[in-house]
C-alpha atoms as an extended CHARMM CRD file, in Angstrom:
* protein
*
        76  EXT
         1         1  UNK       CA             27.7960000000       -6.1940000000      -13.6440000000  PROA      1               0.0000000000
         2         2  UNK       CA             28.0870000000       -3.9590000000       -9.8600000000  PROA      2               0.0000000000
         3         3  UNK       CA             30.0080000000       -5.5820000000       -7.4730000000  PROA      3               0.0000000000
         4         4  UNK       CA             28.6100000000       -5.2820000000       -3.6130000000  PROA      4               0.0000000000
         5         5  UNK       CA             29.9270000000       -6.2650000000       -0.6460000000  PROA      5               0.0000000000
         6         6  UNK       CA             27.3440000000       -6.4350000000        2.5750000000  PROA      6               0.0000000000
         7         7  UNK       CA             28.3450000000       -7.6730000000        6.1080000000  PROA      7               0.0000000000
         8         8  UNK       CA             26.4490000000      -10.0320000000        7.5100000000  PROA      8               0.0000000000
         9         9  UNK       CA             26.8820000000      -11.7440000000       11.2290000000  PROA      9               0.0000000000
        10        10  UNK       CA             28.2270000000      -15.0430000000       10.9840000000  PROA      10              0.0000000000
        11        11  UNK       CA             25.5710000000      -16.5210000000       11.8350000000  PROA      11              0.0000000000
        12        12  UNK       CA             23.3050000000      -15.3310000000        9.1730000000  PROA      12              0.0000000000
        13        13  UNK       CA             26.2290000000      -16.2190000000        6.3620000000  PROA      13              0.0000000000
        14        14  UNK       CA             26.9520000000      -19.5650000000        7.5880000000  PROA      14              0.0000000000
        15        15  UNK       CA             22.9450000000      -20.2890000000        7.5070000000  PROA      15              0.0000000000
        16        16  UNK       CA             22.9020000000      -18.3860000000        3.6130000000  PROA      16              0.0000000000
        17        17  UNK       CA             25.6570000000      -21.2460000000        3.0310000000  PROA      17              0.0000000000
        18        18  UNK       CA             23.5440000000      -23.8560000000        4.2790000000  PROA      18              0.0000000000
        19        19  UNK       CA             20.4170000000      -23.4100000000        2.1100000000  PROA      19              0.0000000000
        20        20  UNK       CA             21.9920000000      -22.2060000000       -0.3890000000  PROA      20              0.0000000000
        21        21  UNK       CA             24.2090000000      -25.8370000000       -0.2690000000  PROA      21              0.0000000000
        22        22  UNK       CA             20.7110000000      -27.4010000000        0.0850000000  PROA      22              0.0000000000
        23        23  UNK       CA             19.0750000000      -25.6680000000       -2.6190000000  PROA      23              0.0000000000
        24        24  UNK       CA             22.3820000000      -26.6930000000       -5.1210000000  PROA      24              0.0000000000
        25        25  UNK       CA             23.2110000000      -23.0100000000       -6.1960000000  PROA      25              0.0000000000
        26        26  UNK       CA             25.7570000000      -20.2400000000       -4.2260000000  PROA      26              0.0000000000
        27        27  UNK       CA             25.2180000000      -17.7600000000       -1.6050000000  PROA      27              0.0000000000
        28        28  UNK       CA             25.7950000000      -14.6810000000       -4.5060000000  PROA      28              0.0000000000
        29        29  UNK       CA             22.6230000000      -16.6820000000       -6.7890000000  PROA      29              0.0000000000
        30        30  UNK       CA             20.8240000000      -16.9930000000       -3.4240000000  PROA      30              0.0000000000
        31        31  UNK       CA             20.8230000000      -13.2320000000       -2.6590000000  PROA      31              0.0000000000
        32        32  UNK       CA             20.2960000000      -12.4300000000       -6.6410000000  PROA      32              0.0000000000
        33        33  UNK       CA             17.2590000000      -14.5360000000       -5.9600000000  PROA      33              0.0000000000
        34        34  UNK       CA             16.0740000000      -12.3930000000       -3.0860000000  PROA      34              0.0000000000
        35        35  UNK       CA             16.7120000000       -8.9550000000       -4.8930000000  PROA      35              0.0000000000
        36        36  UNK       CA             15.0050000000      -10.0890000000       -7.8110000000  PROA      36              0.0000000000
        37        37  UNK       CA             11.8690000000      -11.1920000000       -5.4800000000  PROA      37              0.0000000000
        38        38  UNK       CA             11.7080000000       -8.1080000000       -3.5170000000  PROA      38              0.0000000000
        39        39  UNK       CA             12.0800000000       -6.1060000000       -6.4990000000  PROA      39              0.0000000000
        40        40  UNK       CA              9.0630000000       -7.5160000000       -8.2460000000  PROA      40              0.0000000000
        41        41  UNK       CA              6.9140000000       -7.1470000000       -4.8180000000  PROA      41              0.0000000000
        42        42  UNK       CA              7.9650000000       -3.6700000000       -4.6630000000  PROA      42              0.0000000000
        43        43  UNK       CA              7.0820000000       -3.0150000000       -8.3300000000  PROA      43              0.0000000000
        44        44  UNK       CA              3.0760000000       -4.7980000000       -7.7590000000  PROA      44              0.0000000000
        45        45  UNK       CA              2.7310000000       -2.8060000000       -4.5610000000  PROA      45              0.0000000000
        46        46  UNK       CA              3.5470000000        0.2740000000       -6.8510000000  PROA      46              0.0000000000
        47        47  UNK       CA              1.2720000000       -0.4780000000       -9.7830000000  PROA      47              0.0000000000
        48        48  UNK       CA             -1.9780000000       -1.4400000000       -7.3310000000  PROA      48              0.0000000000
        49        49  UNK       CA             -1.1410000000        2.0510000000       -5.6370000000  PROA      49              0.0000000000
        50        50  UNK       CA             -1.0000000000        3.7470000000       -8.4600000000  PROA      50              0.0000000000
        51        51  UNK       CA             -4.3360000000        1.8740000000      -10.0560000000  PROA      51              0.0000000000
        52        52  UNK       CA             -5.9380000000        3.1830000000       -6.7160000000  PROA      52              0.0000000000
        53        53  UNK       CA             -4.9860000000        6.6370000000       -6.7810000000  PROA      53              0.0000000000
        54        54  UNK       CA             -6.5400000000        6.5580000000      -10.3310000000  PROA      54              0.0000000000
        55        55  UNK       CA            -10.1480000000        5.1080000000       -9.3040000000  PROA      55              0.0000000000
        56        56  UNK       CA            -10.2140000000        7.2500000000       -6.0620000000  PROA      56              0.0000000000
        57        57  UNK       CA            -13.8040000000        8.6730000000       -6.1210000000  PROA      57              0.0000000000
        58        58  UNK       CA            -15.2950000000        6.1850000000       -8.7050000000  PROA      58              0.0000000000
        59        59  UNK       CA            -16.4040000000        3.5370000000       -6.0400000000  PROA      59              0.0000000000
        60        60  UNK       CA            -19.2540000000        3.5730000000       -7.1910000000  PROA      60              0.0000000000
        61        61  UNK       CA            -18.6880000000        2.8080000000      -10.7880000000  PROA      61              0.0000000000
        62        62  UNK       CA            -16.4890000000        0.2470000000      -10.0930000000  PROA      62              0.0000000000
        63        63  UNK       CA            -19.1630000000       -1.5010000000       -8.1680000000  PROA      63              0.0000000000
        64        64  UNK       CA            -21.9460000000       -1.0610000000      -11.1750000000  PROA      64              0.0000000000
        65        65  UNK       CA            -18.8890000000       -2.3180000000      -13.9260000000  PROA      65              0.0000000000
        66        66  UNK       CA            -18.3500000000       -5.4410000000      -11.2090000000  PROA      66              0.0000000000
        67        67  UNK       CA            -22.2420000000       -6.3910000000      -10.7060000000  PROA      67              0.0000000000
        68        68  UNK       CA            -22.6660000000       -6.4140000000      -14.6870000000  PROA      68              0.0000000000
        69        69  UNK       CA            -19.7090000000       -8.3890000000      -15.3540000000  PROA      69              0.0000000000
        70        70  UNK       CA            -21.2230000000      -10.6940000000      -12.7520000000  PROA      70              0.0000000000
        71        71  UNK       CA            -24.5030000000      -10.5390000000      -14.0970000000  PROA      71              0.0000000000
        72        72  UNK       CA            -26.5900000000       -8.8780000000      -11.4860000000  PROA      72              0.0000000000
        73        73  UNK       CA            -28.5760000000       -6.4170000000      -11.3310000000  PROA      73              0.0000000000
        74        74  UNK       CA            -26.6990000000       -3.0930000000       -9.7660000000  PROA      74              0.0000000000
        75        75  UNK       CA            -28.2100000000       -3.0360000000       -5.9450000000  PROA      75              0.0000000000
        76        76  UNK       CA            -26.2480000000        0.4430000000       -5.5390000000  PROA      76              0.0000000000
């Protein structure tokens, strides 16, 4: 397991402390927490770019695929 050391102002740690405290776990789970959050939004932001760059220029076959699967009749 890495080791990292941040700086924070004192502020900001002694307010970590606090909800950590509330939340019954320590400031080190707390930021694990975080990581592992922003992590996981960074990784779906990646995959729905990537889907996009793949149905660039098929609008309009993603439109006909979504009226049939709603059953309607394709108005484009």
């Amino acid at each position: 397991m890495a080791r990292l050391t941040i700086r924070l102002p004192d502020g900001k740690y002694k307010r970590l402390k606090a909800l950590a405290r509330e939340r019954g776990t320590s400031v080190n789970q707390l930021v694990d927490e975080m990581a592992m959050l922003m992590i996981a939004e960074h990784d779906a932001e990646t995959r729905v770019r990537m889907r996009a760059e793949r149905g660039q220029g098929q609008e309009q076959e993603g439109l006909e695929l979504l009226d049939k699967a709603m059953g309607r009749a394709s108005p484009h």
